[in-house]
N, C-alpha and C positions, 0 to 999 in steps of 0.2 A: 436587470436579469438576476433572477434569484440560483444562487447552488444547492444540492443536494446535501441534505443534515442527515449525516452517515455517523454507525457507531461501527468502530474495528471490530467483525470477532474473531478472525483470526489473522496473520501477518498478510493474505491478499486476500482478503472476503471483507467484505461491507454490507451495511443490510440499513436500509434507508429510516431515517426514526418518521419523517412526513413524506407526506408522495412529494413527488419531484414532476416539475413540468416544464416542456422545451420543445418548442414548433408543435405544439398542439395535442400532443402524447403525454400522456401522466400516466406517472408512474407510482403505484399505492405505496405508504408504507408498510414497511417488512419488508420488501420484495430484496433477495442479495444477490450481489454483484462480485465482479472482480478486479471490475475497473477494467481498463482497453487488457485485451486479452493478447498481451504485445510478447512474444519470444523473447526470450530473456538475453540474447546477444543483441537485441535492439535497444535495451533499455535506457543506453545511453542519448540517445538520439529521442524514445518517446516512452517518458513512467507511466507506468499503469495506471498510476495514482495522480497523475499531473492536468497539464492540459489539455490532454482528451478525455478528464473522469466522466463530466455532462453528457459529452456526446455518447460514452460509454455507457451509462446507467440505460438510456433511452434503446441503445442498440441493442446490449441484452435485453430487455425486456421485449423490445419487436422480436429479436430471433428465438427467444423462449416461448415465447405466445402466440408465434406465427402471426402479428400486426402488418399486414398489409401482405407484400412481398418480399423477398431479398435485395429487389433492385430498389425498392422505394427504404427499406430499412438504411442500405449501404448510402445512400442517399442523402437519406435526412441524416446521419452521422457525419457525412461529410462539411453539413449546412450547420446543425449545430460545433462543432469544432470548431468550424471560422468565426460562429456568431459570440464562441469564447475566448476568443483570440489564439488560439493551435494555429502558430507558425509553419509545422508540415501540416497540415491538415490535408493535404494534395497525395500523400507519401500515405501517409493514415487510411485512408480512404483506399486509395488501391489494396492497402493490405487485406481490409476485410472483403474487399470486391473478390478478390483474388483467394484470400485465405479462410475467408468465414463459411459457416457450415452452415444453413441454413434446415 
C-alpha cells in the first residue's frame, strides 16, 4: 500500500506532491487537504494527521468534488482506514456519517 507524499504549508494543511490512490479514487497532485477533520477535543483518541490521513485525503477529495454520494464517500473512508490499520476506524466512520457536510 503506498501513502500519500505530502508537503506542510501550513500547521493543518497539506497539499499532495503525487496523486494518491486508495480503493480505486486518485487523488491529483496539488489537490490540499487537512487531514481527518477531527474536533480538536478528539484529538487525543484520533490525529488529524495520524492513522486516518489515507482515508482522509480520499474523503476530502470525494466530498469537494461531489465523487459519488455521501453514503458511498463515508463508506470507502471507513474501508480505507481499516485497510491502514485505524484501530477506531468504527468511531471515525460514525463521525463523518454523522458529522460531514456533504
Amino acid at each position: 500500500m503506498n501513502h500519500p507524499v505530502i508537503r506542510k504549508i501550513s500547521k493543518y494543511q497539506f497539499e499532495l506532491v503525487e496523486p494518491f490512490t486508495a480503493d480505486g479514487i486518485t487523488v491529483p497532485a496539488g489537490f490540499k487537504t487537512d487531514g481527518a477533520s477531527v474536533p480538536r477535543i478528539f484529538w487525543t483518541f484520533f490525529n488529524p494527521c495520524g492513522e486516518l490521513f489515507e482515508a482522509a485525503v480520499i474523503h476530502d477529495y470525494q466530498y469537494r468534488f461531489k465523487i459519488g454520494n455521501k453514503k458511498e464517500a463515508d463508506k470507502r473512508f471507513h474501508k480505507i482506514a481499516k485497510m491502514y490499520g485505524a484501530k477506531r476506524s468504527i468511531f471515525a466512520y460514525w463521525g463523518v456519517k454523522l458529522g460531514g457536510n456533504w
